[in-house]
VEXBAMAR-163094 format. One record per residue (C-alpha): residue number from 1; residue in three letters; x, y, z. Coordinates in pm, whole numbers, padded with zeros to 5 digits. Layout:
+-----+------+--------+--------+--------+
|  nr | rest |      x |      y |      z |
+-----+------+--------+--------+--------+
| NUM |  Ala |      X |      Y |      Z |
...
+-----+------+--------+--------+--------+
END
This chain:
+-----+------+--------+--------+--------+
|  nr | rest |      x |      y |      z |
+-----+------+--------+--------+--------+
|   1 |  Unk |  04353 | -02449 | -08595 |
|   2 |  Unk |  04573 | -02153 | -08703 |
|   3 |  Unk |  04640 | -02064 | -09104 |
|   4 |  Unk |  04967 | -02334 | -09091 |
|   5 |  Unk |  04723 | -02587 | -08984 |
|   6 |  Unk |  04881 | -02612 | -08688 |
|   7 |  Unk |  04612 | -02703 | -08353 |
|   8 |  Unk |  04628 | -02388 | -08115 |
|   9 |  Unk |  04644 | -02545 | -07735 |
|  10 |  Unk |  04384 | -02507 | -07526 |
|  11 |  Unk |  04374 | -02357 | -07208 |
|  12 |  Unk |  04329 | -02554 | -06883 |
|  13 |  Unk |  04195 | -02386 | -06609 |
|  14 |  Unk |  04242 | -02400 | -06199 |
|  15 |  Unk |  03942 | -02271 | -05996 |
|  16 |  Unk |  04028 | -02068 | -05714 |
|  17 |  Unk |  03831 | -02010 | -05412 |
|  18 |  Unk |  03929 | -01636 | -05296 |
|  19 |  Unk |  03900 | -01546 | -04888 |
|  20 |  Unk |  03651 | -01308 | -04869 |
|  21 |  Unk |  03544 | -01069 | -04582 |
|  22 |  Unk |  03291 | -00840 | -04516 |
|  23 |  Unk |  03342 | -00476 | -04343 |
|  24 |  Unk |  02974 | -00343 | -04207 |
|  25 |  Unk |  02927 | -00029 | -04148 |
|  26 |  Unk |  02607 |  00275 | -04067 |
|  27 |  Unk |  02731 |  00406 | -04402 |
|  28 |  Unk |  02890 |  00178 | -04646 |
|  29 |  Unk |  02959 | -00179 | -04654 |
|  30 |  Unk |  03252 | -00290 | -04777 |
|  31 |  Unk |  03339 | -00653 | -04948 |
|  32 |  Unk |  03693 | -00717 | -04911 |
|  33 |  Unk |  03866 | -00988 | -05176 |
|  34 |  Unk |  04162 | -01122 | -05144 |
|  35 |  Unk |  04388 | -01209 | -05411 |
|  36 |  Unk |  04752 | -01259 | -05408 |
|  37 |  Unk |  04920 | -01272 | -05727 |
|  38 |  Unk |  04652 | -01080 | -05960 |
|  39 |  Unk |  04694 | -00761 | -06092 |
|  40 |  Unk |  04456 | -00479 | -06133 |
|  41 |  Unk |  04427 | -00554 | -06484 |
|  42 |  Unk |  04380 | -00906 | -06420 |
|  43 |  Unk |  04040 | -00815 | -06263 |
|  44 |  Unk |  03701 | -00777 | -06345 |
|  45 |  Unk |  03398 | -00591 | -06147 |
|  46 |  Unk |  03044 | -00580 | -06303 |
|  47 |  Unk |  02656 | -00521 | -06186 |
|  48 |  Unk |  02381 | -00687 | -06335 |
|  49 |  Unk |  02053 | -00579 | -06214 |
|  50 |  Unk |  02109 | -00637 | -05833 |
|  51 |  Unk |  02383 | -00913 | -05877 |
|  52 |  Unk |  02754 | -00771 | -05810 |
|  53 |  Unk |  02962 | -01003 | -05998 |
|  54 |  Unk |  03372 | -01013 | -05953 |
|  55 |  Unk |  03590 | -01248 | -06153 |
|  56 |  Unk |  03944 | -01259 | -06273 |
|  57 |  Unk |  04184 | -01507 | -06421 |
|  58 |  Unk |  04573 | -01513 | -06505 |
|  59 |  Unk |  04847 | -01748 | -06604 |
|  60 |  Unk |  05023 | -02016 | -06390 |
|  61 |  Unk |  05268 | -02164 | -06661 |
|  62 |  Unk |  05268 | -02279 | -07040 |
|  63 |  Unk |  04841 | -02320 | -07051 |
|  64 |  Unk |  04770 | -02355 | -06726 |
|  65 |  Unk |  04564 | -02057 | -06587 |
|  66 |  Unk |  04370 | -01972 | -06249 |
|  67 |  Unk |  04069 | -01803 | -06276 |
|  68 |  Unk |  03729 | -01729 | -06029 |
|  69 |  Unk |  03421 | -01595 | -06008 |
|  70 |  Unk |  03184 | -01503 | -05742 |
|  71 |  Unk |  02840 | -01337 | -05746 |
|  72 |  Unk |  02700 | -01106 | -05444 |
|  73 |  Unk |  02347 | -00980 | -05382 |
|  74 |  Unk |  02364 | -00600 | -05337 |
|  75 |  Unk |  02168 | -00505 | -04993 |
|  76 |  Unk |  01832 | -00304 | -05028 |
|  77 |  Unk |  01974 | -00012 | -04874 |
|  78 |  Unk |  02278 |  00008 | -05106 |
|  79 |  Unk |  02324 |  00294 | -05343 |
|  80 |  Unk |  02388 |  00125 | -05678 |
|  81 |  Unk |  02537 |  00441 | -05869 |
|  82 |  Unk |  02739 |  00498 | -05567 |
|  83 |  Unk |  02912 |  00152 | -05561 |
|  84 |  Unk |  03307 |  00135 | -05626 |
|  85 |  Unk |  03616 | -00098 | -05654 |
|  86 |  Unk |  04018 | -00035 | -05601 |
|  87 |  Unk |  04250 | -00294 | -05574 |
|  88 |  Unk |  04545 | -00214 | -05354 |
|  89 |  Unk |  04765 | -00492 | -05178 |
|  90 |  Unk |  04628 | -00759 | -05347 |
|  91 |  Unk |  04304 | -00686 | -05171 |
|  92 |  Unk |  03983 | -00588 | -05401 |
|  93 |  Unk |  03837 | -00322 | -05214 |
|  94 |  Unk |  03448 | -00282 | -05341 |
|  95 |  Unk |  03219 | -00029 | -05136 |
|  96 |  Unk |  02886 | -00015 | -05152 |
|  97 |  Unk |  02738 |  00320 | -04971 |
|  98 |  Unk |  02407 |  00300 | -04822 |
|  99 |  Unk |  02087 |  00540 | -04838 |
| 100 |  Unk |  01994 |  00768 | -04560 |
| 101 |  Unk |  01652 |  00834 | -04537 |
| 102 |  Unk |  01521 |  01178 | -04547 |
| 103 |  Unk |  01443 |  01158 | -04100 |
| 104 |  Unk |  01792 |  01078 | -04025 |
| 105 |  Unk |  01939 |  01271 | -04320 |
| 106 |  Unk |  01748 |  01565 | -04134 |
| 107 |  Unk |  01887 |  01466 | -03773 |
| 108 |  Unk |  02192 |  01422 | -03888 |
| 109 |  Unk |  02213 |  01835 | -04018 |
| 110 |  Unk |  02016 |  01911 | -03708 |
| 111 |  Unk |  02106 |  01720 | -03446 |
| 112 |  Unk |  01834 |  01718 | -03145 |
| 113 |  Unk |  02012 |  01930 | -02839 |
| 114 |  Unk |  01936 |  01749 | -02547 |
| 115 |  Unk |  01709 |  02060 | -02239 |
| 116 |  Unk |  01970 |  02173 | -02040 |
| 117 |  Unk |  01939 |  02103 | -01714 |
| 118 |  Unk |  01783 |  02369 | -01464 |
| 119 |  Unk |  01960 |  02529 | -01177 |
| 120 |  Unk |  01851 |  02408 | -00859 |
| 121 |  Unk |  01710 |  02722 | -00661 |
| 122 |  Unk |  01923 |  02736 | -00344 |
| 123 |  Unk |  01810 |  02607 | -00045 |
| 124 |  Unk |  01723 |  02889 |  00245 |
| 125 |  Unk |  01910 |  02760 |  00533 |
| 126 |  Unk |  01629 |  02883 |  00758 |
| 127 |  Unk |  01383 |  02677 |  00613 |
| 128 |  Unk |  01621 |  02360 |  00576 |
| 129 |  Unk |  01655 |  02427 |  00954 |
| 130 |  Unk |  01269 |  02433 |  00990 |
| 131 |  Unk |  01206 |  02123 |  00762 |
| 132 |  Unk |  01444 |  01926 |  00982 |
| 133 |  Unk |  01324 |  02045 |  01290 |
| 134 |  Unk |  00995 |  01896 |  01138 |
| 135 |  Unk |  01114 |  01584 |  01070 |
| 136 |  Unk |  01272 |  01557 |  01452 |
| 137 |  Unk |  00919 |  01641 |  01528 |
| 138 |  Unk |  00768 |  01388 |  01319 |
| 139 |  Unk |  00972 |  01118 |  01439 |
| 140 |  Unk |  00946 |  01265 |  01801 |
| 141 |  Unk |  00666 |  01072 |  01934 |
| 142 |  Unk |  00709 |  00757 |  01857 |
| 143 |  Unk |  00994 |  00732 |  02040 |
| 144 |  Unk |  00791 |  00951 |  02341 |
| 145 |  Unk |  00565 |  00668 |  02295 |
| 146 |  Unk |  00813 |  00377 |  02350 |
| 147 |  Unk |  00978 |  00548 |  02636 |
| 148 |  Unk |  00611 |  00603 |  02742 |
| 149 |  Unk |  00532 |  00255 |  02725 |
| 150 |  Unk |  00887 |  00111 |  02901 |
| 151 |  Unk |  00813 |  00390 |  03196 |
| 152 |  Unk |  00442 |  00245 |  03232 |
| 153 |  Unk |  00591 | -00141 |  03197 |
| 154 |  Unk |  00844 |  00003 |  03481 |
| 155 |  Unk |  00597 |  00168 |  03695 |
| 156 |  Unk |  00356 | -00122 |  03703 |
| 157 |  Unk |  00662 | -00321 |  03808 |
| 158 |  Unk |  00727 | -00070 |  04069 |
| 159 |  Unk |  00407 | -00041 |  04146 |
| 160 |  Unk |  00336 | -00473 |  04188 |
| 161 |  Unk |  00651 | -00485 |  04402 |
| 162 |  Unk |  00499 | -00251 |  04636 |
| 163 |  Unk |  00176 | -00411 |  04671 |
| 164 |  Unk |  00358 | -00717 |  04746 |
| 165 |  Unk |  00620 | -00532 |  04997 |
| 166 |  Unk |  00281 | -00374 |  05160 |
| 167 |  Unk |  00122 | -00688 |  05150 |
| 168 |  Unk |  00446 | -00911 |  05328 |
| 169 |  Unk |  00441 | -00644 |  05602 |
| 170 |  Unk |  00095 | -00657 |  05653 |
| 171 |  Unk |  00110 | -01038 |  05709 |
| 172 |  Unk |  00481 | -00963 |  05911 |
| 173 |  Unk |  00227 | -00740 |  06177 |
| 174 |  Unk |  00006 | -00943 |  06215 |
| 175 |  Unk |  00197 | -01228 |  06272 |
| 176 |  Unk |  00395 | -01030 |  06517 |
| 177 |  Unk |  00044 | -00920 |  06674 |
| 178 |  Unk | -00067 | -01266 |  06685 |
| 179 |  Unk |  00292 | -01351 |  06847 |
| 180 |  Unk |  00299 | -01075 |  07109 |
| 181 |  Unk | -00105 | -01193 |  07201 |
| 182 |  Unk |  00062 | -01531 |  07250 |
| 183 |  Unk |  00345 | -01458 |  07427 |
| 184 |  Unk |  00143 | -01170 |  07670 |
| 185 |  Unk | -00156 | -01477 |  07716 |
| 186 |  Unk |  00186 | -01649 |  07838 |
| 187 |  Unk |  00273 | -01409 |  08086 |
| 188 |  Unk | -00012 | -01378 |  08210 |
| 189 |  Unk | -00098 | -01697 |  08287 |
| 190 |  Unk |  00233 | -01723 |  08433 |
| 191 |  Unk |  00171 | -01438 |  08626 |
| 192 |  Unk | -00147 | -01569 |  08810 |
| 193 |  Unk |  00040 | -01837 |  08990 |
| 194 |  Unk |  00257 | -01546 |  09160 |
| 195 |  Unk | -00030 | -01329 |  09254 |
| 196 |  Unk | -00211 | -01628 |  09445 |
| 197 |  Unk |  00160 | -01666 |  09675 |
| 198 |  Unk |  00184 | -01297 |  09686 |
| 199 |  Unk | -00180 | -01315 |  09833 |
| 200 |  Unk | -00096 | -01570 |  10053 |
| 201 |  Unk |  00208 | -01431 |  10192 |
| 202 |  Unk |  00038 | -01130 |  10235 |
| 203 |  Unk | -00241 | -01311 |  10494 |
| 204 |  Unk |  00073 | -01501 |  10653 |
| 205 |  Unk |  00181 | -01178 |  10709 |
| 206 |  Unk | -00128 | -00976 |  10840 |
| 207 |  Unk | -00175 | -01294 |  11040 |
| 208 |  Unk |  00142 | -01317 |  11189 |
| 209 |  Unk |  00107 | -00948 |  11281 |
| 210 |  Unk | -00259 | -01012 |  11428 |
| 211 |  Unk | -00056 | -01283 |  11652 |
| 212 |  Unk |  00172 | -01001 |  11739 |
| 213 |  Unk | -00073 | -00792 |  11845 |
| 214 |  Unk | -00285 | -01006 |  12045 |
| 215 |  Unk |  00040 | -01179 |  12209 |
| 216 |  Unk |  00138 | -00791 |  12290 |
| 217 |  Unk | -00203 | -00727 |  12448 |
| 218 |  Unk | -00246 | -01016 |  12662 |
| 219 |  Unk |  00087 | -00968 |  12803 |
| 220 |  Unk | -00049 | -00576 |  12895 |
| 221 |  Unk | -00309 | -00719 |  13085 |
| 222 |  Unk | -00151 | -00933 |  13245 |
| 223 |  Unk |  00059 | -00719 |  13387 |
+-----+------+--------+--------+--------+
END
């Protein structure tokens, strides 16, 4: 109530639920708040302990105002001294740098140079010549060995069909042998019949001319 004893109106308040979004980074995170309408003055940014609080309000019409409030746990590796606000676009911008610790601080002013890599010696063509020749050699004999093996396979072959040729003419003389035997047993026999009328023609004959003879000699004394 004011000195005239008039009743001073109360304000009535609208919550507001601001977007939020959150920009992560090796060195800093950054909360980003967005609020259209507010002004810079409007705003309000404070730490309490390890509590980041952010809040503003501002008038809609007559007593009708908008205000909000949000709280935010600041990160174990955040810098607290370092933290810092700007509002720019309607966007609160608050950073909150982290600590390096003293290894990577260190690495980071002397950065580890990776060993350069050494020159390959160059190769002496004679003895690249001599290590493949090697490896020819190496590899040499087992193929000697299979063409060893498919000549030995082939000679056996060879060597079976032979026997067997050998073997079919073997049986193919004797059974011509054992034919020609036959066949001269044949003649043979069939030559004995003509002997035995040769032999008798023959004593027709010498009989005949005995007949002759005697015939010729009784006629001589005879006379």
């Amino acid at each position: 109530m004011d000195s005239k004893g008039r009743t001073t109106p109360t304000h009535v308040y609208q919550q507001l639920e601001p977007s939020i979004e959150w920009v992560n980074e090796d060195d800093c995170d950054t909360l980003l708040v967005y609020l259209p309408g507010f002004t810079k003055e409007q705003l309000r940014v404070q730490l309490r302990s390890k509590t980041l609080i952010i809040s503003g309000e501002r008038k809609l019409h007559d007593n009708t105002w908008i205000r909000f409030r949000k709280e935010f746990l600041v990160s174990e590796q955040c810098v607290i001294s370092k933290i810092s606000a700007k509002f720019e676009g309607s966007i609160l911008f608050v950073k909150q740098p982290k600590s390096i610790s003293p290894m990577a601080e260190e690495e980071g002013k002397h950065p580890i140079k990776a060993p350069a890599p050494k020159p390959e010696k160059p190769i002496d063509e004679t003895k690249k010549h001599q290590k493949r020749a090697q490896v020819e050699h190496d590899t040499k004999p087992t193929s000697t060995k299979e063409s060893n093996d498919r000549s030995g396979v082939c000679q056996n072959a060879k060597e079976d069909s032979q026997k067997k040729a050998a073997l079919e003419e073997q049986k193919g003389v004797c059974e011509n042998a054992t034919e020609k035997k036959v066949s001269d047993l044949g003649f043979v026999m069939k030559m004995k019949p003509s002997k035995n009328v040769v032999n008798l023609i023959l004593v027709l004959v010498v009989g005949f001319l005995v007949g002759v003879y005697c015939s010729n000699a009784i006629k001589s004394w005879n006379a």
